[in-house]
Structures are given as C-alpha cells and as structure tokens.
DOSE-962463 format. One line per field, with one value per atom (N, C-alpha, C): residue number from 1; residue in one letter; x, y, z; atom name. Coordinates in steps of 0.001 Angstrom, whole numbers, plus 500000, padded with zeros to 6 digits. Example, Ala and Ser with C-alpha at 12.3 -4.5 7.8 and 13.67 -1.06 7.14 Angstrom:
2
num: (1, 1, 1, 2, 2, 2)
residu: (A, A, A, S, S, S)
X: (513190, 512300, 513200, 512850, 513670, 512900)
Y: (494310, 495500, 496700, 497750, 498940, 500030)
Z: (507800, 507800, 507800, 507080, 507140, 507870)
atome: (N, CA, C, N, CA, C)
//
This chain:
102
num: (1, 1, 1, 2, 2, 2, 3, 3, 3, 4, 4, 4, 5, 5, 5, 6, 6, 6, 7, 7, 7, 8, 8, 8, 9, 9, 9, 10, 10, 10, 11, 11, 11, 12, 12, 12, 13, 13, 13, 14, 14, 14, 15, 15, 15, 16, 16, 16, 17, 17, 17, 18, 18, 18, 19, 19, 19, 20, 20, 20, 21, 21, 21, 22, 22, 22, 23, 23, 23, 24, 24, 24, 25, 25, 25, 26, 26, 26, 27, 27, 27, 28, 28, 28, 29, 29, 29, 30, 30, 30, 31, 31, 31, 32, 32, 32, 33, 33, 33, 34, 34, 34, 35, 35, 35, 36, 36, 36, 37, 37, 37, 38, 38, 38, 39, 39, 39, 40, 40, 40, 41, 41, 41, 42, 42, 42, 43, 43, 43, 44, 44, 44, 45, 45, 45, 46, 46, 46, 47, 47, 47, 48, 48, 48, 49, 49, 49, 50, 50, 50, 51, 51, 51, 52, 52, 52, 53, 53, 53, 54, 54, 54, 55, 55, 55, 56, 56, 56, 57, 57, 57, 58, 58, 58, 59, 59, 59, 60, 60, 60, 61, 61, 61, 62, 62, 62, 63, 63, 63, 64, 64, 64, 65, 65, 65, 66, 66, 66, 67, 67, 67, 68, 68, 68, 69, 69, 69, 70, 70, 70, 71, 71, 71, 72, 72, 72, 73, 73, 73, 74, 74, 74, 75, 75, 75, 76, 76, 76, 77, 77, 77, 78, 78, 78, 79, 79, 79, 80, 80, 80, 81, 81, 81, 82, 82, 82, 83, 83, 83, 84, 84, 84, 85, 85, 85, 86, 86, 86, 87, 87, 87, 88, 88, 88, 89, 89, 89, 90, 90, 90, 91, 91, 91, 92, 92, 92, 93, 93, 93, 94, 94, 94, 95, 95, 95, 96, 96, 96, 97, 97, 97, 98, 98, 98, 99, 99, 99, 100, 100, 100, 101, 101, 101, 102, 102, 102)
residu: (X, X, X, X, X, X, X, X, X, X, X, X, X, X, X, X, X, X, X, X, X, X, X, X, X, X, X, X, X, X, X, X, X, X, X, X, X, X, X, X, X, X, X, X, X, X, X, X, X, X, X, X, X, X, X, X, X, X, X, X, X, X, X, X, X, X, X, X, X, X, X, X, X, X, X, X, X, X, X, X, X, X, X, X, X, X, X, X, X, X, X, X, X, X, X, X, X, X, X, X, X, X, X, X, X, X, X, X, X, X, X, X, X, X, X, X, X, X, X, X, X, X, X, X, X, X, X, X, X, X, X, X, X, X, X, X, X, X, X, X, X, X, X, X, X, X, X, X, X, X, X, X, X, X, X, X, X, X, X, X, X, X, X, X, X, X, X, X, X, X, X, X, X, X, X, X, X, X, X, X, X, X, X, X, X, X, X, X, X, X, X, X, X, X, X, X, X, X, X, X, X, X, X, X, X, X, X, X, X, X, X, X, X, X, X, X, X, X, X, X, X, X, X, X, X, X, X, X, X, X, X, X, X, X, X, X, X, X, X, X, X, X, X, X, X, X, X, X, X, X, X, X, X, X, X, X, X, X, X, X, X, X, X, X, X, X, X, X, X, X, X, X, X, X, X, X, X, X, X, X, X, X, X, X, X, X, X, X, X, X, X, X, X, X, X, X, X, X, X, X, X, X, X, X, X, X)
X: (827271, 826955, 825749, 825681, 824817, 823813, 822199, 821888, 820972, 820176, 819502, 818344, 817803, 816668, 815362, 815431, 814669, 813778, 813206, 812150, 812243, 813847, 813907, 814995, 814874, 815233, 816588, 817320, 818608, 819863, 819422, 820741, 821474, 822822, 823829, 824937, 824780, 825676, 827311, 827320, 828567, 828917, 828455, 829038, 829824, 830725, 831022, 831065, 831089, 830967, 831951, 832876, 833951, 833282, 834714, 834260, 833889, 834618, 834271, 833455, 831963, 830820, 830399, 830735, 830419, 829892, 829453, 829071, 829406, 829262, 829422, 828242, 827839, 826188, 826786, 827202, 827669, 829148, 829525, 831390, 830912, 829752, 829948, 830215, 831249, 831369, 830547, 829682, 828758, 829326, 829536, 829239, 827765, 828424, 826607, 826462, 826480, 827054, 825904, 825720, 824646, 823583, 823860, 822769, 822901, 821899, 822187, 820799, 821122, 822175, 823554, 824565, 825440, 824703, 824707, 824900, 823660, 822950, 821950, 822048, 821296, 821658, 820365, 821213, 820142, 820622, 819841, 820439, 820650, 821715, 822280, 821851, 821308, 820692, 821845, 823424, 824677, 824288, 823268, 823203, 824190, 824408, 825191, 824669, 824896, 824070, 825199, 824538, 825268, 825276, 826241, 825897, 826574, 825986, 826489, 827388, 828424, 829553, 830970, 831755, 832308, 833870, 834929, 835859, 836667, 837512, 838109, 839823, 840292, 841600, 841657, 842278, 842763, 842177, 841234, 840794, 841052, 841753, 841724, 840788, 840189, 839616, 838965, 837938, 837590, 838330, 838954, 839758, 838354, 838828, 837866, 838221, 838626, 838938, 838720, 837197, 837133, 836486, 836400, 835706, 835115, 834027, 832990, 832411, 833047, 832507, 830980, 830501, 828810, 828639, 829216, 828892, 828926, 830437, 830630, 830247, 830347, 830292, 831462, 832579, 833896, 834779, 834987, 835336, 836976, 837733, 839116, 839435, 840515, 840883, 842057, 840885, 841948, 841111, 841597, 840986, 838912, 838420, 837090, 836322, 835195, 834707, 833649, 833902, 832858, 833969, 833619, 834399, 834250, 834747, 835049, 834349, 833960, 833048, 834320, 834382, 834564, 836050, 836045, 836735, 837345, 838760, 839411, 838447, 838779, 838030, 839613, 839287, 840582, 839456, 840132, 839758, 838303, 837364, 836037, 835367, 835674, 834447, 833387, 832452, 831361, 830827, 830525, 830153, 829786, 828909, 828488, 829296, 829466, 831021, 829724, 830174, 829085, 829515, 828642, 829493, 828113, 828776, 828007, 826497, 825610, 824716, 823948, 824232, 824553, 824915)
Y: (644980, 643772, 643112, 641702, 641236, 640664, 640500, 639460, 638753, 637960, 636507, 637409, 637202, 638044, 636686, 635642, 634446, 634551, 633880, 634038, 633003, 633039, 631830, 632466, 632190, 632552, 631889, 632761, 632429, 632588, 633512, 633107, 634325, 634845, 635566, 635527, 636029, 635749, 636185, 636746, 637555, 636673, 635871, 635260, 634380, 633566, 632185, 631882, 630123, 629663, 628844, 629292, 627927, 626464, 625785, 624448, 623663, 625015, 624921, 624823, 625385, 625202, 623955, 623048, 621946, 621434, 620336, 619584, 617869, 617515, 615895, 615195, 614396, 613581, 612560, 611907, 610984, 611084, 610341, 610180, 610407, 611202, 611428, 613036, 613181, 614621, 615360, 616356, 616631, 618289, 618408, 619754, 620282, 621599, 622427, 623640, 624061, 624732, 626195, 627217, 628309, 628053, 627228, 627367, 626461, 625226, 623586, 623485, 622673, 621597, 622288, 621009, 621563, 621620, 622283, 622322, 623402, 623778, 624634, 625707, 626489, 627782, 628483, 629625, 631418, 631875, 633000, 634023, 635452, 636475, 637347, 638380, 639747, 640830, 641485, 641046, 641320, 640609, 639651, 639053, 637963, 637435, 636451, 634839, 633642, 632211, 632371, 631847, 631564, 629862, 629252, 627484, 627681, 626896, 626983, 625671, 625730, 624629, 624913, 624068, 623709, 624112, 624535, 624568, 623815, 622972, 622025, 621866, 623118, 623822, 624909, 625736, 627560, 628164, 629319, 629845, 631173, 632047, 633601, 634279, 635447, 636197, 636227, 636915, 636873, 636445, 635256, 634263, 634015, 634557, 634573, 633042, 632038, 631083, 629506, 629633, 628032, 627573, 626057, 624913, 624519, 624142, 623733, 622035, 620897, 619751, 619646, 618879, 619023, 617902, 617118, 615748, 616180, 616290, 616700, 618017, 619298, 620475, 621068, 620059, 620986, 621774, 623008, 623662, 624104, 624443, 624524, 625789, 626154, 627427, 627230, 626713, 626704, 626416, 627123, 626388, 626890, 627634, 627464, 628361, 628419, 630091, 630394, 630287, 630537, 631735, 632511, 633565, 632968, 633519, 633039, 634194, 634108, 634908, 636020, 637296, 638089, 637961, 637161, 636419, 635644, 635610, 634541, 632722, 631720, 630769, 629520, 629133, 627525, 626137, 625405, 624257, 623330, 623341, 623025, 624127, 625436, 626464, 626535, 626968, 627083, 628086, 628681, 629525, 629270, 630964, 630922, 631529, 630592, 630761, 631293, 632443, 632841, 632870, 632392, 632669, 633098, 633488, 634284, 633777, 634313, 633302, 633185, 633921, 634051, 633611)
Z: (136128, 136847, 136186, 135513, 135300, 135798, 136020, 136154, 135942, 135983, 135350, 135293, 133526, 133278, 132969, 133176, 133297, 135116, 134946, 136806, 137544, 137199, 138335, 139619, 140912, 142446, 142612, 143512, 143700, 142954, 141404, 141127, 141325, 141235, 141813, 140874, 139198, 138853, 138855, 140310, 140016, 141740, 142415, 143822, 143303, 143895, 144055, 144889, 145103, 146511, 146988, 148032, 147898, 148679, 147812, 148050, 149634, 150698, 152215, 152588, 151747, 152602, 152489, 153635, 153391, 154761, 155350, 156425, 156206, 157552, 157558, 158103, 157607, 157970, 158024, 159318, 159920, 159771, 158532, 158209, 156815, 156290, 154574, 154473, 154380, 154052, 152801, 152815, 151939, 151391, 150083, 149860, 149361, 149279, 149357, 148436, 147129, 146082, 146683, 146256, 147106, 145692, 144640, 143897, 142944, 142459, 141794, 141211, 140852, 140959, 139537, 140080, 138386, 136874, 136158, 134863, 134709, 135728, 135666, 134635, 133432, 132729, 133154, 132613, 132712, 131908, 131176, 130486, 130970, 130937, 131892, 130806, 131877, 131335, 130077, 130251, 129634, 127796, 127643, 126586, 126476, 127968, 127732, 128043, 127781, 128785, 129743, 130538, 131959, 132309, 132654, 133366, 134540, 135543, 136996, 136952, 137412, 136949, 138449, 138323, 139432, 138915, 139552, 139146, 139337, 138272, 137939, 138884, 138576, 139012, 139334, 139777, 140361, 138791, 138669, 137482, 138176, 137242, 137567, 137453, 137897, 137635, 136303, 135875, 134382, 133259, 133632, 132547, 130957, 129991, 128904, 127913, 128638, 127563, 128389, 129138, 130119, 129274, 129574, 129359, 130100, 129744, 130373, 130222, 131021, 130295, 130434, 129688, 129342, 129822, 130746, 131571, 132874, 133213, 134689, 135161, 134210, 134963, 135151, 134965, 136110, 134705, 135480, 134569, 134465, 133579, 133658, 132604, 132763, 132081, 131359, 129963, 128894, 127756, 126449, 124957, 124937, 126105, 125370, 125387, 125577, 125202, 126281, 127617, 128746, 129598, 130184, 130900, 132280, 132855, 134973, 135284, 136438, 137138, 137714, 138247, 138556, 139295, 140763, 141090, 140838, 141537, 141435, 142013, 141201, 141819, 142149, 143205, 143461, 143054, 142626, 142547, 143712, 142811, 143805, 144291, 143622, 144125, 142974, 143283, 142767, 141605, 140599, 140102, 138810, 138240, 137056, 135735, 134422, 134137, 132732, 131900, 130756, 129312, 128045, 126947, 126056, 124967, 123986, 123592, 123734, 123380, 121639, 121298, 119724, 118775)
atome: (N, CA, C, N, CA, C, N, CA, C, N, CA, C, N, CA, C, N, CA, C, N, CA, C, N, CA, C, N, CA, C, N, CA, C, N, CA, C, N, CA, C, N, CA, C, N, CA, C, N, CA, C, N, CA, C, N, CA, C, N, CA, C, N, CA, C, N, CA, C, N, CA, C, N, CA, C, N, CA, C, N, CA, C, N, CA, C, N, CA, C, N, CA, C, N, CA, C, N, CA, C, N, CA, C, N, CA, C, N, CA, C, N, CA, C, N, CA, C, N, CA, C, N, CA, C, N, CA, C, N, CA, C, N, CA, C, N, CA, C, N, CA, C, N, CA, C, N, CA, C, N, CA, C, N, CA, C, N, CA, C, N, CA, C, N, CA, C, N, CA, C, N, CA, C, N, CA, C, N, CA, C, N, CA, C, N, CA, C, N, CA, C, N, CA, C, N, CA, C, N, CA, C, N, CA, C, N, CA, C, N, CA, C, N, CA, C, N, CA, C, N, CA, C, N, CA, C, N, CA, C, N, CA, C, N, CA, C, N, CA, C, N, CA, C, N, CA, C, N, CA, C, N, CA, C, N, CA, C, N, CA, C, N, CA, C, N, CA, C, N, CA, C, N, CA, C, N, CA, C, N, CA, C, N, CA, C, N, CA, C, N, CA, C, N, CA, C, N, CA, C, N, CA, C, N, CA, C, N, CA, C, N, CA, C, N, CA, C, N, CA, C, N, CA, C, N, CA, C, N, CA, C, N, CA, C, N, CA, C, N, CA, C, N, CA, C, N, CA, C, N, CA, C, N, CA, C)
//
C-alpha cells in the first residue's frame, strides 16, 4: 500500500470517492471530491507521481494504461501510462491515478 511521502494532509492514495458525494445549495447541485482540487500531485512511497483526477468513464481496477488530460483532469482507460487506483472506479468518481516518475 502506498503512500504520499511529501507533507502535505489528506491524501489517501489507495480511497476513491464516488461522484455521490454531493449536495445542493439552492438548485446548484455541487460535488465534493475527499481531496482537490483536480490535477493536484504527490509522490508515493512506491516511487511512483500520483495526480488526483476524475474519472472520465467505468475504469477497472488497476487498469495500467489511463490518460490523464492535463487541462480537464478526467481520466479514461486507454493508450497511456497512469495506473487506476485499486478499485474499480464509474464515471465521475474521484481518485489518485500513478505513473512512473522516472
């Protein structure tokens, strides 16, 4: 199990968060990720970077081949070199997706 060898609070690189935790402030439906903003990095005691990023579509379990866009955050499973967190993730959950940092 890896985790964030940098001194910064909150991170969890092995949770995800689905896209449910959310609330409404008036009629704006708001989501609420457990740790942000998007595009946030750490580096994982594993020797790996980590970016906190959003999932694009359904990502399997430790899928070893996501993308990561470097605008939006949202991530998809196909063609790139960031791994999926532990869990299965659906479309709009939350997590930290890791690739080589080398």
């Amino acid at each position: 199990m890896a985790y964030s060898v940098l001194p910064i609070a909150g991170v969890d690189l092995e949770t995800i968060t689905p896209e449910s935790f959310e609330y409404t402030n008036g009629t704006t439906l708001i989501g609420i990720p457990s740790y942000g903003p998007l595009g946030s990095q750490t580096f994982g005691s594993d020797g790996k970077r980590y970016v906190f990023a959003q999932a694009a579509a359904t990502i399997p379990a430790g899928t070893t081949a996501c993308t990561v866009n470097a605008t939006t955050f949202q991530v998809t499973a196909s063609g790139g070199s960031y791994v999926s967190p532990a869990e299965s993730m659906v479309s709009g959950d939350y997590g930290w997706f890791g690739a080589t940092s080398v």
